[in-house]
C-alpha positions as a Markdown table, in Angstrom:
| # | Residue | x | y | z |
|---|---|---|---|---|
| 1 | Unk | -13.0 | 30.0 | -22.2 |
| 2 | Unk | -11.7 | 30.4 | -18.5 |
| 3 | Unk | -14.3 | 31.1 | -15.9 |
| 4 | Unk | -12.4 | 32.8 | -13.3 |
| 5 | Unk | -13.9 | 31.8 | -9.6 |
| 6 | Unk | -14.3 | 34.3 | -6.0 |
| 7 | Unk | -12.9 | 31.7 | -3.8 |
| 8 | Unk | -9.4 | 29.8 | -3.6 |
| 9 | Unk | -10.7 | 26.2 | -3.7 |
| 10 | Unk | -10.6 | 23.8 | -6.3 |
| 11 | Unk | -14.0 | 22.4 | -8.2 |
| 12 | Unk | -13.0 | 19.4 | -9.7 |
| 13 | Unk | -14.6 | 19.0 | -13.1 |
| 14 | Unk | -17.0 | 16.4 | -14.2 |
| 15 | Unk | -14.7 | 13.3 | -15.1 |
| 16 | Unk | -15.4 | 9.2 | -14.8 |
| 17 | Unk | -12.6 | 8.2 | -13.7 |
| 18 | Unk | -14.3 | 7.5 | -10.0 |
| 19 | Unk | -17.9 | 6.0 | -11.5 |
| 20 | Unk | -15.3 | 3.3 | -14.1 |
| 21 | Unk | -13.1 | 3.0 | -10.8 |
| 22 | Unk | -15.5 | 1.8 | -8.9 |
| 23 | Unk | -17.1 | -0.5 | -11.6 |
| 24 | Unk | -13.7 | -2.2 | -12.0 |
| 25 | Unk | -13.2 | -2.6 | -8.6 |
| 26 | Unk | -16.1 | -4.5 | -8.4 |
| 27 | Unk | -14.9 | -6.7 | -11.6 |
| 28 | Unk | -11.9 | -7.4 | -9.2 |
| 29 | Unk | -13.9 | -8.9 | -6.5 |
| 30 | Unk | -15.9 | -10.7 | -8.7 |
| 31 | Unk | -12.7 | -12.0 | -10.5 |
| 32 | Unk | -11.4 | -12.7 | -7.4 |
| 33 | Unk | -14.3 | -14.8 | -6.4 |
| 34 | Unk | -14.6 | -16.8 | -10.0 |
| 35 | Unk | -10.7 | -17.5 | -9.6 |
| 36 | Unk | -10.9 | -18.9 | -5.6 |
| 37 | Unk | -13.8 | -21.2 | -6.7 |
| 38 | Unk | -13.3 | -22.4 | -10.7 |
| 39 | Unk | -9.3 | -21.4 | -10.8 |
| 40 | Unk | -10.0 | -19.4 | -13.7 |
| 41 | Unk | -8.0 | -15.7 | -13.7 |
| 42 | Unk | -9.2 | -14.3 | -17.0 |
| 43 | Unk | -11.4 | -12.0 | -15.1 |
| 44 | Unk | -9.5 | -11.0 | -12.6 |
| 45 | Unk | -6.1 | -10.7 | -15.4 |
| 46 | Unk | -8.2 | -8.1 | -17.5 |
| 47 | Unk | -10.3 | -6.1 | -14.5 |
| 48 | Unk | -6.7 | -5.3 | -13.0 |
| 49 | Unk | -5.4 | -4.1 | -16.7 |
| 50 | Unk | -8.5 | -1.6 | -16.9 |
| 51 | Unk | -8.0 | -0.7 | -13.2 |
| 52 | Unk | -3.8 | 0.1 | -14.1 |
| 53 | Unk | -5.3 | 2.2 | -17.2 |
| 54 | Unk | -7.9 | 4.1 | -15.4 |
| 55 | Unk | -5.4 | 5.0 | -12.1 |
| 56 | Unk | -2.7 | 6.0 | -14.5 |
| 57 | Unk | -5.6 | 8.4 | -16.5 |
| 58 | Unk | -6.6 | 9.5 | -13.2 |
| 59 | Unk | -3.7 | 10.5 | -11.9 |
| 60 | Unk | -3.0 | 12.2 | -15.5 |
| 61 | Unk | -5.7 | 14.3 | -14.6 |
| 62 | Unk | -4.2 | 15.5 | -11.0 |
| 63 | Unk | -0.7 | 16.3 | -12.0 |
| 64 | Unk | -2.3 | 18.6 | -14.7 |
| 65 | Unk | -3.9 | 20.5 | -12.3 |
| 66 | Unk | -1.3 | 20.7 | -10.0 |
| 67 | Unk | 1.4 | 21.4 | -12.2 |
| 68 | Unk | 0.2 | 23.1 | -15.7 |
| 69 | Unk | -3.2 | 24.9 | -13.9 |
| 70 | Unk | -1.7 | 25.9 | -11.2 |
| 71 | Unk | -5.2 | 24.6 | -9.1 |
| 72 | Unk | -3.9 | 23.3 | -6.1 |
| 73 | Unk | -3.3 | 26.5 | -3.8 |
| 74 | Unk | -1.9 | 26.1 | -0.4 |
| 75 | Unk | -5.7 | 26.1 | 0.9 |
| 76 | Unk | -6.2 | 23.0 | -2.2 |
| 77 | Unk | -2.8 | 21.4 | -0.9 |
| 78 | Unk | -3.4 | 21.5 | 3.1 |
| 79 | Unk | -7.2 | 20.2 | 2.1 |
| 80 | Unk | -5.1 | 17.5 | 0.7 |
| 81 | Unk | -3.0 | 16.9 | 3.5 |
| 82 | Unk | -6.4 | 16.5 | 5.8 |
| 83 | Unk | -7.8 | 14.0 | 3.3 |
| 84 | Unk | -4.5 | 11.5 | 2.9 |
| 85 | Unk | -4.5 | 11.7 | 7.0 |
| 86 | Unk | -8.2 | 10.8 | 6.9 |
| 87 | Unk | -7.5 | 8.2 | 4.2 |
| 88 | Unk | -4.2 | 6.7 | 6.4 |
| 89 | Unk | -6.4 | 6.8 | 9.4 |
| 90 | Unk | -9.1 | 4.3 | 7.9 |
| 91 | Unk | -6.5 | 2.3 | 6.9 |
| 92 | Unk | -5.5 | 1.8 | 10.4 |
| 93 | Unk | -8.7 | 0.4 | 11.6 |
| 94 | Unk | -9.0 | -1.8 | 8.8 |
| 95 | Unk | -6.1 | -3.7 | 10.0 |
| 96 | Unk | -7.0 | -2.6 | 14.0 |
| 97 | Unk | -9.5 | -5.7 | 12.9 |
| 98 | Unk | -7.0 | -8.2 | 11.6 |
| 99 | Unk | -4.9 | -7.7 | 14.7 |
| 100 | Unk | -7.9 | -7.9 | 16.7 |
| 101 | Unk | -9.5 | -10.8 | 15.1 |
| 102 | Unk | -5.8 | -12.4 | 15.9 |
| 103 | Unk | -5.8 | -11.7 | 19.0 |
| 104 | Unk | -8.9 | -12.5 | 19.7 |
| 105 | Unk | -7.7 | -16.7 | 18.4 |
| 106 | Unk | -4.5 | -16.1 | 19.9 |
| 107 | Unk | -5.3 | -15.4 | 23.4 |
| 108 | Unk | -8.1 | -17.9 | 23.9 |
| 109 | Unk | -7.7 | -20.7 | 21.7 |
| 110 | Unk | -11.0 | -22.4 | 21.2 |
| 111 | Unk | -11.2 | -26.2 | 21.9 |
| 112 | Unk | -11.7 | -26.7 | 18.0 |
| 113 | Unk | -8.0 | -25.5 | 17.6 |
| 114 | Unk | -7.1 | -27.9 | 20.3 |
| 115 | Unk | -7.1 | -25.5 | 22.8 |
| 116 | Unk | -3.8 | -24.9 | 21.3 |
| 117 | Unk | -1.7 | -22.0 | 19.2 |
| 118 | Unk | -0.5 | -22.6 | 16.3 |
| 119 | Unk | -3.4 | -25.0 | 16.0 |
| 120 | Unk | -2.0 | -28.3 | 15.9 |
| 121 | Unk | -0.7 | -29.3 | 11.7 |
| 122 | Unk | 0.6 | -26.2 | 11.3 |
| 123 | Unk | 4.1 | -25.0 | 11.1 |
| 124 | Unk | 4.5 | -21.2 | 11.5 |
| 125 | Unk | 7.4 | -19.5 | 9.8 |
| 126 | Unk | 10.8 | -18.7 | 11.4 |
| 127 | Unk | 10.3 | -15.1 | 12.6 |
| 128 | Unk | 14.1 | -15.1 | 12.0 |
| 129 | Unk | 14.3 | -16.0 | 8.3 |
| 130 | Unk | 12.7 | -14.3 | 5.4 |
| 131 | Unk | 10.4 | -12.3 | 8.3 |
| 132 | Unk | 13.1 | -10.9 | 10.1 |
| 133 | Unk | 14.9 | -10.6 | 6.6 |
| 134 | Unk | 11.4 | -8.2 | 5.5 |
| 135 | Unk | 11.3 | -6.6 | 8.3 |
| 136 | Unk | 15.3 | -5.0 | 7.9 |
| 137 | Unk | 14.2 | -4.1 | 4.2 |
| 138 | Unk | 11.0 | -2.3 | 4.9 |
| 139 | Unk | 13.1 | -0.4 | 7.8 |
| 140 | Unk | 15.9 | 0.4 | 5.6 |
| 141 | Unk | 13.1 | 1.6 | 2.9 |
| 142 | Unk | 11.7 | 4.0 | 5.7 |
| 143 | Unk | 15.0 | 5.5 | 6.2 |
| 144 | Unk | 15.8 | 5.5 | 2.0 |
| 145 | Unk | 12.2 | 7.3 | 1.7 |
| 146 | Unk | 13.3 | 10.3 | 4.1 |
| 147 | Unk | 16.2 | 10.5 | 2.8 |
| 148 | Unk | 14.5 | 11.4 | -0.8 |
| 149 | Unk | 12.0 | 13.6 | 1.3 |
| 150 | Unk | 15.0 | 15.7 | 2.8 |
| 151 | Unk | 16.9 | 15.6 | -0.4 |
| 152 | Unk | 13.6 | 17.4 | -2.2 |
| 153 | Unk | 13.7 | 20.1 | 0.6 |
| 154 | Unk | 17.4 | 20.7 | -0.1 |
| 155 | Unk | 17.0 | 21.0 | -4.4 |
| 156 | Unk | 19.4 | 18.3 | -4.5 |
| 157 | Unk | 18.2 | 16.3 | -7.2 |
| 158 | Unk | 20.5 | 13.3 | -7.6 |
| 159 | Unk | 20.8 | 12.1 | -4.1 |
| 160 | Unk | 16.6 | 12.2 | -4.2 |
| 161 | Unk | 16.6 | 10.5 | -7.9 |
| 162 | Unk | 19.0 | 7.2 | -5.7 |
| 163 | Unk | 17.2 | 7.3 | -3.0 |
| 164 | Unk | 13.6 | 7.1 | -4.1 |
| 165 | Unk | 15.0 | 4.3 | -6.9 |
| 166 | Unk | 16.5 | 2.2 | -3.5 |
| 167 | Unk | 13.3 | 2.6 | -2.0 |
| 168 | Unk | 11.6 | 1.6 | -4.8 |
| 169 | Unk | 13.6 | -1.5 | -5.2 |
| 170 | Unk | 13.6 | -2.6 | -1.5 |
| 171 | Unk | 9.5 | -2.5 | -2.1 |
| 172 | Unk | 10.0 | -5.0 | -5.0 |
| 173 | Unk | 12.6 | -7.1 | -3.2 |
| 174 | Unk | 10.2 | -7.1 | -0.2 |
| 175 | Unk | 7.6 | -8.4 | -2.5 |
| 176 | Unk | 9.3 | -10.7 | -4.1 |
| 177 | Unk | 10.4 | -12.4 | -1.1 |
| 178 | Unk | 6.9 | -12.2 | 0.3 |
| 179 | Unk | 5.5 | -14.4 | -2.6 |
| 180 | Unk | 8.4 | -16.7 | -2.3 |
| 181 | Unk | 7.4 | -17.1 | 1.6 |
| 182 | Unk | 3.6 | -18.2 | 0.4 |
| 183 | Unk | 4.7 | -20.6 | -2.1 |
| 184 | Unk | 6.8 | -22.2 | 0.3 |
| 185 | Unk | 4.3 | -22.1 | 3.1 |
| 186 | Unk | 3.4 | -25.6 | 4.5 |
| 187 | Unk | -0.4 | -24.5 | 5.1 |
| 188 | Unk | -3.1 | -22.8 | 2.9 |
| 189 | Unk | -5.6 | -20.0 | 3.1 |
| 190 | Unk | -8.3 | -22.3 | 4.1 |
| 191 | Unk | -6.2 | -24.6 | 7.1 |
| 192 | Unk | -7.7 | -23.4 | 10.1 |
| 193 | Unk | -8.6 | -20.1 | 12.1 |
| 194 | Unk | -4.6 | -19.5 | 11.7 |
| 195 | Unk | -3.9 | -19.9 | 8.1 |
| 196 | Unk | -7.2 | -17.2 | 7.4 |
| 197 | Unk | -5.7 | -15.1 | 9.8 |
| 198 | Unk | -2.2 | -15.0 | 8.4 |
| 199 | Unk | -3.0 | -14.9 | 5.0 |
| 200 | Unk | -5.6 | -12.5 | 5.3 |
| 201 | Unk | -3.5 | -9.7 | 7.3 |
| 202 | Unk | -0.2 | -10.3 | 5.8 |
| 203 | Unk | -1.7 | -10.5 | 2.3 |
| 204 | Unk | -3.5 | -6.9 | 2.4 |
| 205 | Unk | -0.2 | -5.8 | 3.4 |
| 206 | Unk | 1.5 | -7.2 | 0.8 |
| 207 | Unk | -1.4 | -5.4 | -1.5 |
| 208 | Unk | -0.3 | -2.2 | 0.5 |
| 209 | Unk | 3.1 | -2.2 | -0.3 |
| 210 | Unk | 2.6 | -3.1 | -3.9 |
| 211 | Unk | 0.8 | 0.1 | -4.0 |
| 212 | Unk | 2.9 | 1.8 | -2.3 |
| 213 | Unk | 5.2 | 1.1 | -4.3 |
| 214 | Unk | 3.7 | 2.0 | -7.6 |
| 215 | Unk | 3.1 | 5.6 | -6.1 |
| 216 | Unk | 6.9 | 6.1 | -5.3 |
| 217 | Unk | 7.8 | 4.9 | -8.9 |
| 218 | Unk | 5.1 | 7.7 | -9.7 |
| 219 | Unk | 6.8 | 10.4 | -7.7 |
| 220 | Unk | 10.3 | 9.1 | -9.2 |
| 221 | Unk | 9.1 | 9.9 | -13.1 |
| 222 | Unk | 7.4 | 12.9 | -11.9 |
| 223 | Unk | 11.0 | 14.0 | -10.3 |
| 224 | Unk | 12.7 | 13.1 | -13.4 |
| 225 | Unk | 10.7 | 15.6 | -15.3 |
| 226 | Unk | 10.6 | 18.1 | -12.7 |
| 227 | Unk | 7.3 | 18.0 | -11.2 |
| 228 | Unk | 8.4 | 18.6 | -7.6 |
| 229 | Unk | 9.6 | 21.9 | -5.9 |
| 230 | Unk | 11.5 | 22.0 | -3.1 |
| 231 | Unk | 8.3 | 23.8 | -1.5 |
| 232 | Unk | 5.5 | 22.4 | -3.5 |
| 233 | Unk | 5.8 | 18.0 | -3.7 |
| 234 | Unk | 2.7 | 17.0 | -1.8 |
| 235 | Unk | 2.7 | 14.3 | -4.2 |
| 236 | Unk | 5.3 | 12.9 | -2.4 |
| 237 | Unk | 4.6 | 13.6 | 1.3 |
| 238 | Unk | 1.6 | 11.9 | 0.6 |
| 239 | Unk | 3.2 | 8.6 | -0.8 |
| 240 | Unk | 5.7 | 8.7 | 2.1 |
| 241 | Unk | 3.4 | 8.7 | 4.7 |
| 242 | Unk | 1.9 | 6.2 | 3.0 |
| 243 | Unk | 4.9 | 4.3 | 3.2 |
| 244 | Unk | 5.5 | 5.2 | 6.6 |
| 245 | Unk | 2.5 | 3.8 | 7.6 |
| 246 | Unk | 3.0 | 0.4 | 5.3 |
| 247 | Unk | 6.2 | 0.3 | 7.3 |
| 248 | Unk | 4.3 | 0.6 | 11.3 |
| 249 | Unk | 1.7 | -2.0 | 10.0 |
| 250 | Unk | 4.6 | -4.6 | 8.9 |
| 251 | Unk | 6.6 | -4.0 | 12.7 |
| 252 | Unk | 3.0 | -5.1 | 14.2 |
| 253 | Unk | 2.3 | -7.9 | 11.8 |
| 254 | Unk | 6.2 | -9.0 | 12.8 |
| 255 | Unk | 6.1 | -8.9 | 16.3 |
| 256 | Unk | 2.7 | -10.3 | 16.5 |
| 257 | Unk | 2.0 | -12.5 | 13.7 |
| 258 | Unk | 5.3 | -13.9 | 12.9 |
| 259 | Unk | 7.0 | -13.3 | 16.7 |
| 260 | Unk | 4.3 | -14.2 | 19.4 |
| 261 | Unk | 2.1 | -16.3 | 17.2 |
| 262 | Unk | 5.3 | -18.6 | 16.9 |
């Protein structure tokens, strides 16, 4: 039975996908913490499983709504747009801290660094080797993603099927060579103020694309089956700001991490 409502918002019904989200979350720190001090991954291996199953459930949920209920209204949608803004925004002051934190060591080297940066035993990365290499994919990924965002608003549908699937890939080639850059790295997490600081900020933003890029190859199956309108894809906008912002973060980590911290 269908209880029509007298207002045009969306309710969300009772579901526990955020109460077994946040659980496993937890289970990820913790399996993060048991694999950092015993080596052991078991943990962290199956808390990430259940985490893929519940996201992919949750986001079940949401395209049902949107697409077979008909619940998100322009009034649901723009309430959506404030909240990914809101979300995006939070996300820039949790790295506003890395940078700070950096610059705070960078600026005024203590005397337990030497009085020196890069502390001295540690050899930075080229800037103009796999980071400059990163930094021309995630730029060329920023121009792929409009591309599928103005190919949407036009109805065409193959030039949006290529580019979203060359943005998709340039995230997985930028990962990839990301992970080849930290098993080649002469220093570790725990060498000095600099290797915490590197690892930490360019790590999170590795995290961040790697999402990022799971929501594109979201928006690319729900493309496929014909999820998205030329006037109703907020699913999309929402992962290409997303992107966008992935992409603003990486020029700062560049120029400042990888550049200047030389």
């Amino acid at each position: 039975m269908t209880i029509k409502s007298n207002h045009i918002f969306h309710i969300v019904d009772i579901r526990p996908w955020p109460l077994l989200g946040a659980a496993r979350l937890l289970t990820i720190i913790l399996g993060l913490v048991q694999w950092f001090h015993t080596s052991r991954i078991k943990l962290l291996l199956i808390a990430l499983r259940i985490i893929l199953i519940i996201v992919l459930q949750w986001w079940r949920d949401v395209m049902r709504e949107s697409r077979y209920q008909g619940l998100h209204t322009s009034t649901v949608a723009n309430g959506l747009r404030i909240g990914i803004i809101l979300f995006i925004i939070s996300e820039v002051m949790f790295f506003f801290s890395f940078f700070w934190a950096f610059f705070h060591s960078r600026l005024a080297p203590i005397i337990e660094l030497g009085l020196l940066w890069p502390p001295i035993g540690i050899i930075p990365f080229n800037p103009i080797q796999i980071p400059l290499l990163n930094t021309i994919i995630l730029l060329s990924s920023g121009v792929t993603v409009t591309w599928a965002h103005h190919s949407i608003i036009a109805k065409n549908f193959t030039e949006t099927s290529q580019a979203l699937l060359i943005t998709i890939t340039l995230g997985i080639y930028f990962t990839s060579l990301q992970a080849l850059e930290y098993w080649e790295a002469s220093f570790r997490l725990s060498d000095s103020i600099y290797g915490t600081r590197f690892f930490i900020a360019t790590g999170f933003h590795g995290l961040h694309v790697i999402v990022g890029t799971s929501f594109l190859i979201v928006c690319l199956y729900r493309h496929l089956v014909a999820h998205f309108s030329s006037s109703h894809h907020f699913g999309f906008e929402a992962a290409a700001w997303y992107w966008h912002f992935v992409d603003i973060v990486w020029l700062f980590l560049y120029i400042s991490i990888y550049w200047w911290g030389y």
